[in-house]
C-alpha positions as CSV (number, residue, x, y, z in Angstrom):
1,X,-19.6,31.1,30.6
2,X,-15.9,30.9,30.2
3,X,-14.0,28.6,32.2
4,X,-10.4,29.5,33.8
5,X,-8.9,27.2,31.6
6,X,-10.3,28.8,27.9
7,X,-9.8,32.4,29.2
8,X,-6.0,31.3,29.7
9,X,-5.6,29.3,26.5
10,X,-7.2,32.7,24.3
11,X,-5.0,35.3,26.2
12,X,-2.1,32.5,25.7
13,X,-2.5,29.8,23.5
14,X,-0.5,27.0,23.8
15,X,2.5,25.7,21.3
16,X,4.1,23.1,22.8
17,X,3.3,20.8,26.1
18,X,5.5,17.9,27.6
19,X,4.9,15.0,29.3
20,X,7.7,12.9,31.1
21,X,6.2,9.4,33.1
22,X,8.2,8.1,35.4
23,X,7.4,5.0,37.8
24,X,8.5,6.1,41.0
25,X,8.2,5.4,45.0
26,X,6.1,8.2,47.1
27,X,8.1,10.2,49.4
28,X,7.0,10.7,53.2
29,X,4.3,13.7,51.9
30,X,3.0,11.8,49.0
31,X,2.3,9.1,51.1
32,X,0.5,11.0,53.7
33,X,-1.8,12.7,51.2
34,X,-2.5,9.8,49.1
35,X,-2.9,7.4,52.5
36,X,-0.8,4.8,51.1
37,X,2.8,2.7,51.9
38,X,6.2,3.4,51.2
39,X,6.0,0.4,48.9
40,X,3.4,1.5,47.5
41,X,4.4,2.1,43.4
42,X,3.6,5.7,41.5
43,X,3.1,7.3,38.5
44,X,4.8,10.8,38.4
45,X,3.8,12.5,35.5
46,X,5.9,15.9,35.1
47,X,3.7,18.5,32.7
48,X,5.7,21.6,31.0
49,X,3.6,24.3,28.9
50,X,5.1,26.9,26.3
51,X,3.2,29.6,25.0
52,X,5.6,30.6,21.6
53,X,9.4,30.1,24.0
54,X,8.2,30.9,27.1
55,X,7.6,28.0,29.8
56,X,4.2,28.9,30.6
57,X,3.1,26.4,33.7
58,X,4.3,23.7,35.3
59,X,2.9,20.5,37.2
60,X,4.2,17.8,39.0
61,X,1.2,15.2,39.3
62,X,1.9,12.0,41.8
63,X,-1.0,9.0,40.9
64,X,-1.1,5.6,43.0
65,X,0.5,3.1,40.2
66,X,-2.1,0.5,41.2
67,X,-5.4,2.8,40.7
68,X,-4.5,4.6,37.5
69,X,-3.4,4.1,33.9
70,X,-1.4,6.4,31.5
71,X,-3.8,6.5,27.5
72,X,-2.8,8.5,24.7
73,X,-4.3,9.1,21.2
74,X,-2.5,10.5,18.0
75,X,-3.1,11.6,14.8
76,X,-0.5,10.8,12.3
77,X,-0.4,13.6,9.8
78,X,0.9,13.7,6.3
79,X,4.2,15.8,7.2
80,X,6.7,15.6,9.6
81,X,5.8,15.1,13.4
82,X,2.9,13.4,15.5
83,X,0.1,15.4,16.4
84,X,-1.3,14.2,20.0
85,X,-5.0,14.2,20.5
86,X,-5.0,13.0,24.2
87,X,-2.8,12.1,26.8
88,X,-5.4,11.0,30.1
89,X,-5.3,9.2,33.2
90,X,-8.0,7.1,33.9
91,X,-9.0,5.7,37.4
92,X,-9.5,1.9,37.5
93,X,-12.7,0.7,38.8
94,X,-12.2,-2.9,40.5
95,X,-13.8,-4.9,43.3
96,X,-10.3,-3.8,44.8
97,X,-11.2,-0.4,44.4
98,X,-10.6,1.5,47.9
């Protein structure tokens, strides 16, 4: 079965994607959906997608800053540029876990 997701990526396949991380404070609606404080600190991760020059999606993803973590892998290849394998969030599991 295809998923949503490969069905997408065959009829456009992806040439570029961006990610910009910023640390940030959640607004009134962030902090009503995520059930935490004003002063509570964030991770806003803002996605962009290009299929050849054509923006293609984009997502604006708000994490709480004290239950997640930004990981990345690369590949270094001979030429010029990086090649990323991964770019994930990753939930911490704690005894302070909510």
């Amino acid at each position: 079965m295809t998923t949503p997701s490969q069905y997408l990526s065959e009829l456009f396949p992806l040439s570029e994607i961006e990610h910009i991380v910023e640390a940030i404070l959640p607004n009134s609606l962030e902090q009503d959906l995520l059930n935490i404080s004003a002063a509570s600190p964030c991770l806003l991760v803002n996605r962009r997608t290009w299929t050849a020059n054509n923006l293609i999606s984009y997502a604006r993803l708000v994490h709480p800053g004290n239950l997640y973590r930004l990981s990345s892998r690369s590949e270094i290849s001979s030429g010029p540029g990086l090649k990323v394998m991964s770019l994930n969030f990753s939930r911490y599991w704690s005894a302070g876990f909510r």
